[in-house]
C-alpha positions as a printed NumPy array, in Angstrom:
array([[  0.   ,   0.   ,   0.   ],
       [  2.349,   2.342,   0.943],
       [  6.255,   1.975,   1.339],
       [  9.06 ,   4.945,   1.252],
       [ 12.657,   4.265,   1.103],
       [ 15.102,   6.976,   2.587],
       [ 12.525,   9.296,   1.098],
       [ 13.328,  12.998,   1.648],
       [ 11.306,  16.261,   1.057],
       [ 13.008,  19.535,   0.293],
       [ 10.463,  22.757,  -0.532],
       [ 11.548,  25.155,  -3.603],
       [ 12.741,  27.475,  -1.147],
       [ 15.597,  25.277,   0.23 ],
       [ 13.9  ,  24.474,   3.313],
       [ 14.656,  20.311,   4.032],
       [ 10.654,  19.014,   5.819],
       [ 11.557,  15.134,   5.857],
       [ 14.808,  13.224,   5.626],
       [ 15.506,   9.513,   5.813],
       [ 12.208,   8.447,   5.628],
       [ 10.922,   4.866,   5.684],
       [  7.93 ,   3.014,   6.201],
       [  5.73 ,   0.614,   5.213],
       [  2.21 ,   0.555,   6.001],
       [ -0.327,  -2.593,   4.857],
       [ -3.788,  -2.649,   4.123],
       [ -5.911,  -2.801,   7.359],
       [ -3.707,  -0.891,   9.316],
       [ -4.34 ,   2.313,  11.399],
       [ -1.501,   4.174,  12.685],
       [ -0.821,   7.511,  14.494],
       [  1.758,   9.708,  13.716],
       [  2.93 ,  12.204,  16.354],
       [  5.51 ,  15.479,  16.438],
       [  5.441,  19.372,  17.844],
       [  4.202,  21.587,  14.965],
       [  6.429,  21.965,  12.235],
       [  8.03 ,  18.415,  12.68 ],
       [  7.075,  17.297,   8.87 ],
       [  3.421,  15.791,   9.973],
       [  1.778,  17.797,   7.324],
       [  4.749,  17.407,   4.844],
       [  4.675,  13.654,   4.778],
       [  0.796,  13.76 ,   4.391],
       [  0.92 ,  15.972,   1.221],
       [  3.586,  13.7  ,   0.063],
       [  1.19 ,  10.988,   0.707],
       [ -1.523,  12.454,  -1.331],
       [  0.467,  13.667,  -4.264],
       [  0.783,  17.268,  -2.813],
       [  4.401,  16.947,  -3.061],
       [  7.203,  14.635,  -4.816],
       [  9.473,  13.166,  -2.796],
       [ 13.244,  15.303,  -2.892],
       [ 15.162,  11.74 ,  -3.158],
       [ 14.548,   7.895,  -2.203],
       [ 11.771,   5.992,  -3.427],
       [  8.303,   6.209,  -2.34 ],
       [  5.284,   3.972,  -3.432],
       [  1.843,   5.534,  -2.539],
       [ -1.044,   3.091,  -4.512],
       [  1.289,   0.791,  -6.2  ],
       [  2.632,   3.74 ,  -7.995],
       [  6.049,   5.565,  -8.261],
       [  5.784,   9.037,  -6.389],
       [  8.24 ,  10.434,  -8.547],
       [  6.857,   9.329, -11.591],
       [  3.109,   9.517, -11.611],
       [  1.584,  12.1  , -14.861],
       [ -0.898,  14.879, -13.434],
       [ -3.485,  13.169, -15.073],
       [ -2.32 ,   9.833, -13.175],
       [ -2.578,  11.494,  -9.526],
       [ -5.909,  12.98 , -10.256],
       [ -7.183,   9.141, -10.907],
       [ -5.425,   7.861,  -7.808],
       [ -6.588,  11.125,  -5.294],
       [-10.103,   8.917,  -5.968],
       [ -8.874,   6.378,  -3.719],
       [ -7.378,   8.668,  -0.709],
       [ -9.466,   9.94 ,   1.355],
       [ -7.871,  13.43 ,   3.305],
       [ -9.372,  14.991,   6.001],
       [ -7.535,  18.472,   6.416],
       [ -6.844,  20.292,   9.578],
       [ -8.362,  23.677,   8.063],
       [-11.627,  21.643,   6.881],
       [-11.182,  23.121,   2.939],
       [-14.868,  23.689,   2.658],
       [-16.696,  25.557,  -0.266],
       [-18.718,  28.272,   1.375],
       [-21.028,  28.409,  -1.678],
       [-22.065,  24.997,  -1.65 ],
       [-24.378,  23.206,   1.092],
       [-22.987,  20.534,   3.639],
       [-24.86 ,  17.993,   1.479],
       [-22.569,  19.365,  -1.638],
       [-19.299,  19.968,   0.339],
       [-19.504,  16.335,   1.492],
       [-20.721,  14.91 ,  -1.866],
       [-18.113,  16.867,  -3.993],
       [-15.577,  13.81 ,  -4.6  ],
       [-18.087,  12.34 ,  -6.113],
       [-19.601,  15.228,  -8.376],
       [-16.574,  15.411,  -9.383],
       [-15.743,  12.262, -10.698],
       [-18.941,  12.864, -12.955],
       [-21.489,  10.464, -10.969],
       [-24.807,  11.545, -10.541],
       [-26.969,  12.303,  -7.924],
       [-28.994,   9.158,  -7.679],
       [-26.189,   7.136,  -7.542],
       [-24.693,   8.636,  -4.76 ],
       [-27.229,  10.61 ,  -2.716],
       [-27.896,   7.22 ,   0.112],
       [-23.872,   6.911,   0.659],
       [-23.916,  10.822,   1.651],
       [-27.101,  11.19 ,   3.508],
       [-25.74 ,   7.919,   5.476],
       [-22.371,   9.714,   6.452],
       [-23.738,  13.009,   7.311],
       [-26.436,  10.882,   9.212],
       [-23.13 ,   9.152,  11.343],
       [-21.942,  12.747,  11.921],
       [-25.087,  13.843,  13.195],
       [-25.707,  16.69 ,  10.099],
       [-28.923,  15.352,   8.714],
       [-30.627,  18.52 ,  10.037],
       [-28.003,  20.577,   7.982],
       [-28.202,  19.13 ,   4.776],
       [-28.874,  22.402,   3.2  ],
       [-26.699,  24.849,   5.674],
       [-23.772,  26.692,   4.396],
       [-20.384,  26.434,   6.166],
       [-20.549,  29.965,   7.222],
       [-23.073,  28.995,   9.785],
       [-21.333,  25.997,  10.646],
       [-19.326,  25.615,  14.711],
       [-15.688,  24.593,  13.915],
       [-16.922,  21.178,  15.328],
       [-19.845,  20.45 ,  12.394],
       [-16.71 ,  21.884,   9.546],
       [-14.978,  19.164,  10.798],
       [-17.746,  16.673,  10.738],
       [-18.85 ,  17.696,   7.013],
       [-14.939,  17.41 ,   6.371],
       [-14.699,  13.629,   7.683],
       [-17.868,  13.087,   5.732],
       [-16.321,  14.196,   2.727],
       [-13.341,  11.849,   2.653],
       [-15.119,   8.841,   3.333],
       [-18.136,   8.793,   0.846],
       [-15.92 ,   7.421,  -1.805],
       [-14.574,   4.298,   0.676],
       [-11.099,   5.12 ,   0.187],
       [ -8.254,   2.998,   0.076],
       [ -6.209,   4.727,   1.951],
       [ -7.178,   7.372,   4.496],
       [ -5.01 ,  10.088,   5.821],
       [ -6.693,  12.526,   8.701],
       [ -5.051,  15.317,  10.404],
       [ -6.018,  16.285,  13.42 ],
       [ -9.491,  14.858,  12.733],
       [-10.989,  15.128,  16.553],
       [ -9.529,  18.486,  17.458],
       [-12.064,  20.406,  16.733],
       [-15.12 ,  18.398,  18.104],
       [-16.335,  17.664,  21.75 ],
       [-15.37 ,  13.995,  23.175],
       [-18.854,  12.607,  21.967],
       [-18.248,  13.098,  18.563],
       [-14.489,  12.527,  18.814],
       [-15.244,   8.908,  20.29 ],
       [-17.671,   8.39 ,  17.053],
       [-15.048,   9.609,  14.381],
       [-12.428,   7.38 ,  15.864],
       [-15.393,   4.674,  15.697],
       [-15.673,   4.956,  12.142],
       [-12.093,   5.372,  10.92 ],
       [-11.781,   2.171,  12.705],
       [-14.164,   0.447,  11.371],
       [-12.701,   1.746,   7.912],
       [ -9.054,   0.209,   8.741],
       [-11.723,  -3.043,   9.269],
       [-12.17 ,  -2.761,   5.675],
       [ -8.731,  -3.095,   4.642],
       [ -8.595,   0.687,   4.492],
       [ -5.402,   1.97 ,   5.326],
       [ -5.517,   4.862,   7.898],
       [ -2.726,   7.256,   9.418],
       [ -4.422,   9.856,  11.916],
       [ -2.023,  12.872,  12.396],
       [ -2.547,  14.081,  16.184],
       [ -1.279,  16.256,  18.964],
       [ -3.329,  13.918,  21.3  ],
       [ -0.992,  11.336,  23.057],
       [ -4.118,  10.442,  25.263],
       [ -6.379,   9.394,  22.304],
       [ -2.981,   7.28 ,  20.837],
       [ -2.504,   5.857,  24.227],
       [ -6.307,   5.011,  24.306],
       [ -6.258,   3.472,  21.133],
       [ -3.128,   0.996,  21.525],
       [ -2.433,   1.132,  17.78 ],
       [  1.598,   2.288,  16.347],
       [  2.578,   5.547,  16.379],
       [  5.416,   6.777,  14.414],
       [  7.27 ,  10.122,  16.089],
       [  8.112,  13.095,  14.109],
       [ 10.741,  15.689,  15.03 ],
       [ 12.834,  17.971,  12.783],
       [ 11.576,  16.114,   9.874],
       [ 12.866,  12.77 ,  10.976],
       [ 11.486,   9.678,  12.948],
       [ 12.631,   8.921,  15.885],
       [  9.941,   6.184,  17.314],
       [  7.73 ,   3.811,  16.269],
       [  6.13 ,   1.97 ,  18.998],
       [  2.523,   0.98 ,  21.002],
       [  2.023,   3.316,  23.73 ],
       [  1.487,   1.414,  27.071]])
């Protein structure tokens, strides 16, 4: 599913975010990675998605060469990864029901064939009474919800998330984790970017450790 080799990640500007990366992560696994802000968390995630190429080594995201793939290649393969962002990346012109349909209106299907998935999701993130709300009237917690939504209706094959509970009480929190792990039950593969050692500890699944673009521990917290 996903292995990098030594990868590194070096921004236009000459700034260095990751170096000596590698990892492998399987199908059906759901793993937490961990590091202060600015430790490369976001970097590797955008390398993940096809944000960003990988600097040097070899990284594998899909089956497919990182370095390699044609724009027209990672716009097929984005279809399969589901991304919850930290800064929710919401259309304030469309409803919730659009915002958290839009993979799919995009990929041309129509509304029939897609409508139950949606209404189901936003159902499991209690936003059924919102279908037709615009994000501007939205608490940072329901953004959030519409954004987790939005990533799964399309039942992903791989599933990154960062930060996906911080903006929502403990209620809702608890049901997000629920469903991302019923998703790595599904041979999704999930990596949850968090500042929350609590909810890692909780969970008893890997964590990999960030810091100055490097890892530095990969381990079960007891």
């Amino acid at each position: 599913m996903i292995e990098l080799d030594n990868v590194g990640l070096r921004y236009p500007k000459g700034e260095t975010a990751l170096k000596n990366i590698t990892l492998t992560l399987e199908p059906g696994s759901l793993t937490f990675l961990t590091g202060h802000s600015g430790a490369g968390k976001s970097s590797l995630l955008k390398l993940l998605y096809f944000a960003q190429r990988p600097s040097s080594g070899r990284a594998r995201i899909l089956g497919r060469d990182a370095s390699r793939v044609t724009r027209d290649q990672i716009a097929i393969l984005r279809r399969k990864i589901g991304v919850v962002f930290q800064n929710f990346r919401l259309l304030d012109h469309l409803t919730v029901f659009e915002n958290a349909a839009l993979p799919l209106m995009v990929a041309g299907r129509r509304e029939a064939e897609y409508r139950r998935i949606v209404l189901e999701m936003l159902d499991w993130v209690n936003l059924s009474d919102k279908l037709s709300e615009r994000p501007t009237a939205l608490s940072g917690g329901e953004k959030q919800c519409v954004a987790i939504a939005r990533a799964m209706v399309t039942a992903p094959e791989l599933i990154l998330a960062d930060e996906p509970t911080g903006s929502v009480d403990p209620d809702m929190g608890a049901r997000i984790m629920g469903l991302l792990y019923e998703m790595q039950q599904q041979r999704r593969t999930v990596l949850i970017a968090t500042h929350d050692v609590e909810l890692v500890r909780y969970s008893r699944m890997p964590r990999l450790h960030l810091d100055n673009g490097e890892f530095t521990e990969w381990e079960v917290l007891d």
